[in-house]
C-alpha positions as CSV (number, residue, x, y, z in Angstrom):
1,X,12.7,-97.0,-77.2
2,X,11.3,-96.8,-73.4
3,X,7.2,-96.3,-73.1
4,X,7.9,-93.0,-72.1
5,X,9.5,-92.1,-75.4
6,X,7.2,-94.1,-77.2
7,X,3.9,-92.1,-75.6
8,X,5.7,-88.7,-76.0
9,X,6.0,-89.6,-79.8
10,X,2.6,-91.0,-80.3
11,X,4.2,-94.3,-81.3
12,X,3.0,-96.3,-78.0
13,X,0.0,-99.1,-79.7
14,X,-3.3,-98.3,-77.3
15,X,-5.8,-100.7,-76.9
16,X,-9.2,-100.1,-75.3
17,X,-10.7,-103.3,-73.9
18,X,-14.7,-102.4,-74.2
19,X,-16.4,-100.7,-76.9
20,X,-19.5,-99.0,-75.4
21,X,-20.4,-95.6,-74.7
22,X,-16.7,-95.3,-72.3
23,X,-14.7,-97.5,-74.0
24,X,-15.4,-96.2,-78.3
25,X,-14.6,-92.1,-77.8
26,X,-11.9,-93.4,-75.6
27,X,-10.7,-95.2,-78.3
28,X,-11.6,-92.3,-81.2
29,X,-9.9,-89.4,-79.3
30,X,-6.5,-91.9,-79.3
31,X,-6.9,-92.7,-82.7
32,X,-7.7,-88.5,-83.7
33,X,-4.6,-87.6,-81.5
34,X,-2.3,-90.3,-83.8
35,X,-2.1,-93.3,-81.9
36,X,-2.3,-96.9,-83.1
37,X,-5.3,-98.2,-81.2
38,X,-7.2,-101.5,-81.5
39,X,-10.4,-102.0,-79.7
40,X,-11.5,-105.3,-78.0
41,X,-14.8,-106.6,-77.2
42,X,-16.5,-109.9,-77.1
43,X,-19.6,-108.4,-79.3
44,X,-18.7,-109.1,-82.5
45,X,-21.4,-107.5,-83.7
46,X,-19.7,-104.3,-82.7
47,X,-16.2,-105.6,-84.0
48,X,-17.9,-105.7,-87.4
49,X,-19.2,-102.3,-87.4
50,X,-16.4,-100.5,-86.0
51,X,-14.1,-102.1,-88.8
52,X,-17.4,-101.4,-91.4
53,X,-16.5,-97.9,-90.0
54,X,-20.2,-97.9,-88.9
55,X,-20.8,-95.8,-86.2
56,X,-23.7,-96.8,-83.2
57,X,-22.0,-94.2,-80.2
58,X,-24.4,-90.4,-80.8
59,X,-21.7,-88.7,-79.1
60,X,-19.3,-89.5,-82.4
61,X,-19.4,-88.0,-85.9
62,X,-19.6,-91.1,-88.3
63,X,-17.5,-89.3,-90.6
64,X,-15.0,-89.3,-87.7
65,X,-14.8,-92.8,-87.3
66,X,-14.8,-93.7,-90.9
67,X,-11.6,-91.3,-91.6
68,X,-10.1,-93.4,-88.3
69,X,-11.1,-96.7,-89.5
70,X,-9.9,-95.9,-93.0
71,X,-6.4,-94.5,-92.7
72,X,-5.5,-97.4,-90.2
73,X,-5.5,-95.4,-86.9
74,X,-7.9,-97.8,-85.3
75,X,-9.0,-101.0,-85.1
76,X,-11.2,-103.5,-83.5
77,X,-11.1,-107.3,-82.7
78,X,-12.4,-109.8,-80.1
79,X,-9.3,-111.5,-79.7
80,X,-7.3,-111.0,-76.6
81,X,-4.0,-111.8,-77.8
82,X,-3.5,-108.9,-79.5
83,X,-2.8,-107.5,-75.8
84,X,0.8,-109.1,-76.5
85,X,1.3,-106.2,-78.9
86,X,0.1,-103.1,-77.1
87,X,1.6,-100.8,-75.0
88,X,-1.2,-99.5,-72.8
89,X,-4.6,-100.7,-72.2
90,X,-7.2,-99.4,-70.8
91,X,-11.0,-101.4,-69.1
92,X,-14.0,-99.9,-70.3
93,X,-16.0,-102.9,-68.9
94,X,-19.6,-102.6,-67.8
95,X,-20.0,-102.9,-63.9
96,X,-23.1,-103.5,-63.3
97,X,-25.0,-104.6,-60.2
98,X,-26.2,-108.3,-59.0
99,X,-29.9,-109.1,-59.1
100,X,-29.0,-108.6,-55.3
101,X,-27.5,-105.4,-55.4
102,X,-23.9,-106.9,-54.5
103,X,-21.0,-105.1,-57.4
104,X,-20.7,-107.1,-60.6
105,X,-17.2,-106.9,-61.3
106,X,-16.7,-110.4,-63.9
107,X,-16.1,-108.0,-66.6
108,X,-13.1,-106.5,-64.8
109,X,-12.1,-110.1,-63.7
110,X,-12.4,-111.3,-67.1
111,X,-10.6,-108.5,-68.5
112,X,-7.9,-109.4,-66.6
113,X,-7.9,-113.1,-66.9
114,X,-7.1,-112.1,-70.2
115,X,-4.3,-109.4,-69.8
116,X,-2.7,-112.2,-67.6
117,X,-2.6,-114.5,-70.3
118,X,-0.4,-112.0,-72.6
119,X,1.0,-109.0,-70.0
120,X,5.1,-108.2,-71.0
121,X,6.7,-106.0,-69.9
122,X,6.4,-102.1,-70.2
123,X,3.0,-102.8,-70.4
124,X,0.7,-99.9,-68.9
125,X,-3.0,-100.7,-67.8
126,X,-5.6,-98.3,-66.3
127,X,-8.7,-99.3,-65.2
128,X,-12.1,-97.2,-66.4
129,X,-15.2,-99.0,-65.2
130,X,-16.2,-97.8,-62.2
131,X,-16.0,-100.1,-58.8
132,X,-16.1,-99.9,-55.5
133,X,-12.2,-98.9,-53.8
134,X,-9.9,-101.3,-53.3
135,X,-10.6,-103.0,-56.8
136,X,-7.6,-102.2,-58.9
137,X,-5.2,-103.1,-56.2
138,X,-7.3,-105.6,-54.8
139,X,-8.2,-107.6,-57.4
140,X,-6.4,-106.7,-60.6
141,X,-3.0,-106.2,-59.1
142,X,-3.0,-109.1,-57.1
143,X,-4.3,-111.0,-60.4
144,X,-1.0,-109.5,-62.4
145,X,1.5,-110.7,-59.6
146,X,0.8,-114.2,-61.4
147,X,3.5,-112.8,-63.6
148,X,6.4,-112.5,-62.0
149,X,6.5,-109.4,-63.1
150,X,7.1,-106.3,-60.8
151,X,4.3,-103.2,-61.0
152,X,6.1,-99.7,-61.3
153,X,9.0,-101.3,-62.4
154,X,7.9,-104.0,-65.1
155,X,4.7,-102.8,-65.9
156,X,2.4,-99.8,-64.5
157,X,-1.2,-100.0,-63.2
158,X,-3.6,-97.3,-62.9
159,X,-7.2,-96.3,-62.4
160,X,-9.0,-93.5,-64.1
161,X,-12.1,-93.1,-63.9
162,X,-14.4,-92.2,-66.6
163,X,-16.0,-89.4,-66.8
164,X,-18.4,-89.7,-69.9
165,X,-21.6,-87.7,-70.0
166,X,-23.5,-89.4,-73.1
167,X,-25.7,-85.7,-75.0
168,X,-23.4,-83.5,-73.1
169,X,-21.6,-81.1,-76.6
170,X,-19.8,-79.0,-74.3
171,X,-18.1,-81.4,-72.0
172,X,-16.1,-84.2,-74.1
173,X,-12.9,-86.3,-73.1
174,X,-11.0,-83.5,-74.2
175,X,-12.2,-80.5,-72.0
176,X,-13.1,-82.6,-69.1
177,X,-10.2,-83.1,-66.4
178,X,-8.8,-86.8,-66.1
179,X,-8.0,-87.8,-63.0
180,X,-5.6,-90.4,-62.1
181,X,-4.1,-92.3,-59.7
182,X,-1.5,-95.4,-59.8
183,X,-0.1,-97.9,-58.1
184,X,3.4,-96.4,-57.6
185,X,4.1,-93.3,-58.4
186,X,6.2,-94.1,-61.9
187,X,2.7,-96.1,-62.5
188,X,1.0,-92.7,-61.8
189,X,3.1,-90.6,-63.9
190,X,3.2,-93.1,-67.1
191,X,-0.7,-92.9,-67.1
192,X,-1.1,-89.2,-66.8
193,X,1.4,-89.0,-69.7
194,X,-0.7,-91.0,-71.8
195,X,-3.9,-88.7,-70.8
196,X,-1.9,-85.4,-71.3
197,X,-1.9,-86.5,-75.2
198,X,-5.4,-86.1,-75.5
199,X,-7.3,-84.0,-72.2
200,X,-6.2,-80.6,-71.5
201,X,-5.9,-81.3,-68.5
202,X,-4.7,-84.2,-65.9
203,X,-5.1,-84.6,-62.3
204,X,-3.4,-87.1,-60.1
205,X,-4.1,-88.8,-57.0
206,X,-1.9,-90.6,-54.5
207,X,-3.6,-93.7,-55.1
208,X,-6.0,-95.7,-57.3
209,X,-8.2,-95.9,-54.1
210,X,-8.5,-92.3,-54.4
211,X,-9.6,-92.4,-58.0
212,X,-12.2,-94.7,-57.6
213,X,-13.5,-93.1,-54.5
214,X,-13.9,-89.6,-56.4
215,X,-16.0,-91.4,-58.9
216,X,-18.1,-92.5,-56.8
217,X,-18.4,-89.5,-55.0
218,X,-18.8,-87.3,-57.9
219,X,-22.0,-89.3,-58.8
220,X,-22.6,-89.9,-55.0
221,X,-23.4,-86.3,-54.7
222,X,-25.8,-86.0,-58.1
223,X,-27.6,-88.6,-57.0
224,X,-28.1,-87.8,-52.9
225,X,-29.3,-83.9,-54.0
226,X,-31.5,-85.2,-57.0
227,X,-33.0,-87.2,-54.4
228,X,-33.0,-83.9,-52.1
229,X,-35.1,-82.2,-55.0
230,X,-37.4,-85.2,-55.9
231,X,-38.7,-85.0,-52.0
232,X,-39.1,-80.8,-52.7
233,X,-40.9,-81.5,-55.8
234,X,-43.5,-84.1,-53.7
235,X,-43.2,-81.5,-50.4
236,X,-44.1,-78.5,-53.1
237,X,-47.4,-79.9,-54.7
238,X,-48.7,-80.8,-50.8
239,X,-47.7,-76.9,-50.1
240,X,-49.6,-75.7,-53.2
241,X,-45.9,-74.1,-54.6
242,X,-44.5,-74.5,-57.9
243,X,-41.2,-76.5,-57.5
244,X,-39.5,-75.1,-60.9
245,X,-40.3,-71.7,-59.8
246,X,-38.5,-72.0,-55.9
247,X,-35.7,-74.1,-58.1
248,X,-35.2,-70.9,-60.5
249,X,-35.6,-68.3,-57.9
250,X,-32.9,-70.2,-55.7
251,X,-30.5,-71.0,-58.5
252,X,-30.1,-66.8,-58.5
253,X,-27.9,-66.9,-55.3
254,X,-24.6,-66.6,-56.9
255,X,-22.8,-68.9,-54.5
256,X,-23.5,-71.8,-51.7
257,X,-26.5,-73.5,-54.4
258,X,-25.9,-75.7,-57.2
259,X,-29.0,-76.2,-59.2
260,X,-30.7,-79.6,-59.7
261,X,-34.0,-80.6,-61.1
262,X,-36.7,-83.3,-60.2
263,X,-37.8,-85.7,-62.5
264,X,-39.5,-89.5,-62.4
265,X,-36.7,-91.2,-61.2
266,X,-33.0,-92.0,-62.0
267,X,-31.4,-93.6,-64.8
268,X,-28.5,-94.1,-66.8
269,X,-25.3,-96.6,-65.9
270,X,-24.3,-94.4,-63.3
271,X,-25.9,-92.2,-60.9
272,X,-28.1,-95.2,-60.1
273,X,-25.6,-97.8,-59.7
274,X,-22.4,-95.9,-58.6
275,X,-23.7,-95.2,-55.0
276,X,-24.7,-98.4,-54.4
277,X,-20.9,-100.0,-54.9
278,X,-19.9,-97.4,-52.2
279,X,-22.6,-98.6,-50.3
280,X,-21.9,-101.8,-50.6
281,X,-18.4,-101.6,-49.8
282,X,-19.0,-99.4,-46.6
283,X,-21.6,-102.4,-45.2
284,X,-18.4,-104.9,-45.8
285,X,-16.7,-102.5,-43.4
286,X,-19.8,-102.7,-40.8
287,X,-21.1,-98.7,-41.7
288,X,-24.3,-97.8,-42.2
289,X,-24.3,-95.2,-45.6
290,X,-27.3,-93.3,-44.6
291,X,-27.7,-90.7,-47.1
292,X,-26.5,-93.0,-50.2
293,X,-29.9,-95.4,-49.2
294,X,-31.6,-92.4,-47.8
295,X,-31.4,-91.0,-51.4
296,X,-31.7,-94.7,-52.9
297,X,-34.9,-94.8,-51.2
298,X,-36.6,-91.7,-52.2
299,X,-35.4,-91.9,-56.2
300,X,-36.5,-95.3,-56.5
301,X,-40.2,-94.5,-55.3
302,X,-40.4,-91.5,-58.2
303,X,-41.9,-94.1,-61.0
304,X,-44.5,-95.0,-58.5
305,X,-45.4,-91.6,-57.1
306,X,-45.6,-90.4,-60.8
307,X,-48.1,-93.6,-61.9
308,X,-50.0,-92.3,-59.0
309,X,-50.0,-89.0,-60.7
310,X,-51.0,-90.3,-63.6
311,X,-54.1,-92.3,-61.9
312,X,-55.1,-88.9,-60.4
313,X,-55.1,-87.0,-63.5
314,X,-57.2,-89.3,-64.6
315,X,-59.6,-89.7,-62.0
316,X,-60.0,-85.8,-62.1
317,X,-61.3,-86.3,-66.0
318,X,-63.5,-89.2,-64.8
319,X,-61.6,-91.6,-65.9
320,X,-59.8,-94.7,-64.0
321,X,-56.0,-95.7,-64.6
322,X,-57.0,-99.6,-65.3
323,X,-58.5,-99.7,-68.9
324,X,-57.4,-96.1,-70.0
325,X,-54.7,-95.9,-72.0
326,X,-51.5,-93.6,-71.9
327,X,-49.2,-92.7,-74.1
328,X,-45.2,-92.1,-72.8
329,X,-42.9,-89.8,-74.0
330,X,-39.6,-90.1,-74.0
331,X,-38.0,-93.3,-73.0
332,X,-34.2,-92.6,-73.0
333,X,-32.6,-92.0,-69.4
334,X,-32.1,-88.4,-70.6
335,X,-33.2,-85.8,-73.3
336,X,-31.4,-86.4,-76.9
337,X,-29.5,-89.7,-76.3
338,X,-30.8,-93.2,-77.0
339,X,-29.9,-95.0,-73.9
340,X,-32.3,-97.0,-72.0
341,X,-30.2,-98.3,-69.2
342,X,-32.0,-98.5,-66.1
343,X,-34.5,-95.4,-67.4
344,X,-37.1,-95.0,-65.1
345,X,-39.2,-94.2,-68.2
346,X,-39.0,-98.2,-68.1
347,X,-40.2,-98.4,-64.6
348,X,-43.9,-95.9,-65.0
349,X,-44.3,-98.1,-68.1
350,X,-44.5,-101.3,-66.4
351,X,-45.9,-99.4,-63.6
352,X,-49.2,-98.6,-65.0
353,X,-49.3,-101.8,-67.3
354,X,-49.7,-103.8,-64.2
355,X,-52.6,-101.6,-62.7
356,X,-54.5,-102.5,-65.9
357,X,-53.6,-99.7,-68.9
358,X,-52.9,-100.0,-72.1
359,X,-49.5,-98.4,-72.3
360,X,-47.5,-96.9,-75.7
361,X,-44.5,-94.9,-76.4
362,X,-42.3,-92.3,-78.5
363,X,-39.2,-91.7,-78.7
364,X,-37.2,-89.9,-81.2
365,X,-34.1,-91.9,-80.8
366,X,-35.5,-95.3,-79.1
367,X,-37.2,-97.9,-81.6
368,X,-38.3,-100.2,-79.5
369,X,-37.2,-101.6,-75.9
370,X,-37.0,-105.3,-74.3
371,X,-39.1,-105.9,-70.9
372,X,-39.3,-109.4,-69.7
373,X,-37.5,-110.1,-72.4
374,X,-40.5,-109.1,-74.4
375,X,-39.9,-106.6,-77.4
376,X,-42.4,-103.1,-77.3
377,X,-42.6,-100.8,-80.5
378,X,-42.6,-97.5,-80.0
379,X,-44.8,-95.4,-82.5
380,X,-43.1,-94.2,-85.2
381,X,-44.3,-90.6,-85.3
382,X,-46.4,-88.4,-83.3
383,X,-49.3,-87.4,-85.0
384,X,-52.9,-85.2,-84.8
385,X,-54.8,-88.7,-84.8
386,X,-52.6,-90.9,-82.8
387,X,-52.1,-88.2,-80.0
388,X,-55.8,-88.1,-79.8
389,X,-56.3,-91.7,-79.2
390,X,-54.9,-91.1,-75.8
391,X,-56.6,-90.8,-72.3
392,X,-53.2,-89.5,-71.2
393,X,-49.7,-88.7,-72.1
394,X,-46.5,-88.5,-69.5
395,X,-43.7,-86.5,-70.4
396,X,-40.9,-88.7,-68.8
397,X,-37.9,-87.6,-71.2
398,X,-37.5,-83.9,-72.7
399,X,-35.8,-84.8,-75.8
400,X,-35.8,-81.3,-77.7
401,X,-36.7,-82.5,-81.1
402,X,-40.4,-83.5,-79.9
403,X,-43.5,-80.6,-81.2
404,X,-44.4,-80.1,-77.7
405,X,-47.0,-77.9,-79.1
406,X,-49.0,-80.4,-81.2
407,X,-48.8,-82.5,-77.8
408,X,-50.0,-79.7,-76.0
409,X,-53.3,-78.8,-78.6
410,X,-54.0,-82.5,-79.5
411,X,-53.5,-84.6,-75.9
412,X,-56.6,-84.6,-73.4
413,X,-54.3,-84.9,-70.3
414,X,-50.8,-84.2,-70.5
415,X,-48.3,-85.4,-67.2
416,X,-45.3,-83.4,-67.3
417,X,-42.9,-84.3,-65.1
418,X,-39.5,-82.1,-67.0
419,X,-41.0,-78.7,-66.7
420,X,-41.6,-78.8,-70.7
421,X,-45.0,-76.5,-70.4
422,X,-43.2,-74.0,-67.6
423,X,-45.9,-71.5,-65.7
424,X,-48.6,-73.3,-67.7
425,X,-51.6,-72.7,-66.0
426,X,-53.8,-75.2,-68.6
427,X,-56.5,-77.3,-66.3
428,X,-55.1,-80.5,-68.9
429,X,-51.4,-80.4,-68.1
430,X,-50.2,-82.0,-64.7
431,X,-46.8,-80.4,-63.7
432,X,-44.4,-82.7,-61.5
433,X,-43.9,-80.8,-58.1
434,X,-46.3,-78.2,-58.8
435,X,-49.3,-78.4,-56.2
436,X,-52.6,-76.9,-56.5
437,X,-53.9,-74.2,-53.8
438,X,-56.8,-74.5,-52.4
C-alpha cells in the first residue's frame, strides 16, 4: 500500500519527535483522528507520564489522553529506532537562543542525526520548531542525502510551522490553518495530506523557505506593534492620557487597526525569540533589521521601566524600593497558562531584588520557579493577612481566577500593568500607561 493510501486510510504510523507544548496536542489530535502515533523525547520523565496516561500539557483534557493512551492510539518512548517503523514524523524540538543570541538549532540537528540513522523509504518528515529560512533545506536535507536516498521520490520533506497558542479555547490545531511547504512539490502535497486529516484547513507554499519565513513573520509582526504599544503606554503617562482608553477608542475603527495591548514586557517561546532568528539570519546576509531590534529594544526595557514604577509608587507613599517589600502577581508569560519561559514577570522579580526588596509571588497555576538555579516558592494562597504584609503588589499576569477585589481592598499600593482595575481612579492603584495631569 503507497503512503498516500496508507494516510487516506488512517493506517500511515505518526510519530512526533518532542513532547512539549507543540509536539503532545500534535501528537493527541493524530491519535483522536485514528492514527497510530508514538511520541519521542529524551525526557523520560515525560515518556513515563504520557504512557501513565498522565497529562502535564493545560491545553489537553486528561481524560483525553487517558482514552488515547488506553485503547493503544498513542504512545511514547525515548528510543529513536522506532523511527524505522513510522511513516511520517514530524520535529517539535525546542529552538532556543544562544547565551549570545545566535539560533540554537542542536535539537533539530539531533533530531536528525537520529532520523539518519533509521530513514527508509516512503518516509515523510516535516519540520515544526521554528528557525530561521534556509534550515530545512539547509541543514536537514543536506543531512538526509547521507542516505542515498532521493527526496520527493524516496522520501518527502516538509516544514510546517507551528502554530500553537498555549490558553487560547477558540483557536486549537484543528480550527487554525496549517501551512505548508516542501521540498518538491510531491513532498508538499504528501504533507498537506497528512494535515488535511486533522485541520480544516491546509495552505501550501512553494517552498519550506516560505513556511519558515511566515512564522517568523507572523510573530515578527506581534512583537514589532507590541513594542509600538509599550512606547504609547510610556508616551501616554508623560501626556497625562490613559493608554487603555485611546487603545479602546481606536480599536472602534472597523478597518486599517488591529488592536494590541501593553504590558511589562514579552514572553513566551516565541514572540521573544522568533524575531531574533530572522534577525540573525538577515545580519549573515549583511542587513540591518531595524524594526525587529527597534522593537527588541523597547520590549526588553519594559521590566525595568515597570521596577521604576514600582520604586515611584513607593516613593509617593514615603516609602523607598530597597527594604520594602512587594508582592508579584502572576508569573506565567500570559493569563491562565503555567508557562514561565522567558516571562518578564521573571525579569521585575529579579529586577527589584537587586535594588534591595524583598520580593514574593502568586500564581494560580505556577508553584514555584528556578532563578540562578535557585528555587523560589510562590505563596500558596492569597489571603486578608498575607496581602496586608505588603508595601506593594505588581499585577504582571491577569490570570482570571485571581479575587482582584480582595487585592484591591486589602493591598496598600497596587501596580497594574494589565488594565485589571480599568478607569480606576483609586490614589493606591498605579495603572501602566496611564499618566497623571497636572
Amino acid at each position: 500500500m503507497s503512503l498516500k493510501a496508507r494516510i487516506e486510510n488512517k493506517e500511515a504510523h505518526i510519530g512526533v519527535i518532542g513532547l512539549g507544548y507543540v509536539g503532545l496536542p500534535l501528537a493527541v489530535e493524530f491519535a483522536k483522528a485514528g492514527f497510530p502515533v508514538t511520541g519521542i523525547d529524551v525526557d523520560e520523565s515525560k515518556v513515563a507520564a504520557i504512557n501513565a496516561g498522565e497529562n502535564y500539557i493545560p491545553d489537553i483534557a486528561d481524560d483525553t489522553l487517558k482514552t488515547l493512551v488506553s485503547s493503544g492510539n498513542l504512545q511514547a518512548t525515548t528510543e529513536m529506532n522506532n523511527i524505522a517503523d513510522l511513516d511520517a514524523v514530524a520535529i517539535c524540538v525546542p529552538t532556543p537562543l544562544s547565551k549570545v543570541g545566535d539560533p540554537d538549532i542542536s535539537y533539530i540537528i539531533a533530531a536528525v542525526d537520529g532520523i539518519n540513522q533509521h530513514i527508509h523509504k516512503d518516509l515523510l518528515i516535516i519540520l515544526e520548531s521554528t528557525t530561521y529560512p534556509g534550515t530545512t533545506r539547509e541543514i536537514m536535507f543536506t543531512s538526509l542525502k547521507k542516505s542515498g536516498l532521493t527526496v520527493g521520490k524516496d522520501y518527502y520533506l516538509c516544514f510546517s510551522p507551528e502554530r500553537i497558542d498555549p490558553g487560547n479555547e477558540k483557536f486549537t490545531i484543528a480550527n487554525t490553518p496549517k501551512v505548508i511547504g516542501g521540498v518538491t512539490a510531491a513532498c508538499t502535497q504528501l504533507g498537506a495530506l497528512l494535515y488535511e486529516q486533522i485541520v480544516d484547513e491546509v495552505v501550501t507554499v512553494s517552498s519550506p523557505e516560505t513556511a519558515e519565513m511566515v512564522k517568523l513573520l507572523e510573530n515578527t509582526y506581534r512583537s514589532i506593534n507590541i513594542g509600538l504599544v509599550n512606547e504609547v503606554a510610556i508616551m501616554c503617562e508623560k501626556l497625562g492620557v490613559d493608554v487603555w482608553e485611546v487603545i479602546d477608542a481606536a480599536a472602534t475603527k472597523p478597518y486599517g487597526f488591529m488592536k494590541f495591548t501593553p504590558g511589562p514586557g514579552l514572553g513566551g517561546h516565541c514572540i521573544p525569540i522568533d524575531p531574533q532568528y530572522l534577525s540573525w539570519k538577515m545580519r549573515t546576509l549583511d542587513y540591518n533589521p531595524r524594526f525587529i531590534n527597534l522593537a527588541a529594544e523597547i520590549n526588553s526595557a519594559m521590566p525595568a521601566f515597570v521596577k521604576d514604577t514600582i520604586a515611584n509608587g513607593l516613593n509617593g507613599h514615603g516609602k523607598a524600593l530597597n527594604g520594602s517589600s512587594v508582592l508579584i502577581l502572576g508569573a506565567a508569560y500570559k493569563k491562565d497558562i503555567d508557562d514561565v519561559r522567558e516571562s518578564p514577570a521573571l525579569d521585575v522579580l529579579i529586577l527589584l531584588e537587586t535594588a534591595g526588596a524583598a520580593v514574593d509571588f502568586f500564581d494560580p497555576y505556577v508553584a514555584d520557579i528556578v532563578l540562578d538555579n535557585k528555587t523560589k516558592v510562590g505563596l500558596s494562597e492569597l489571603t486578608t493577612e498575607n496581602l496586608q504584609t505588603y508595601d506593594a503588589v505588581a499585577i504582571l499576569t491577569d490570570h482570571t481566577n485571581v479575587d482582584y477585589e480582595l487585592v484591591k481592598k486589602q493591598s496598600a499600593l497596587i501596580i497594574d500593568t494589565r488594565n485589571v482595575y480599568p478607569l480606576n481612579h483609586d490614589e493606591k492603584i498605579i495603572r501602566l500607561g496611564v499618566g497623571k495631569k497636572d
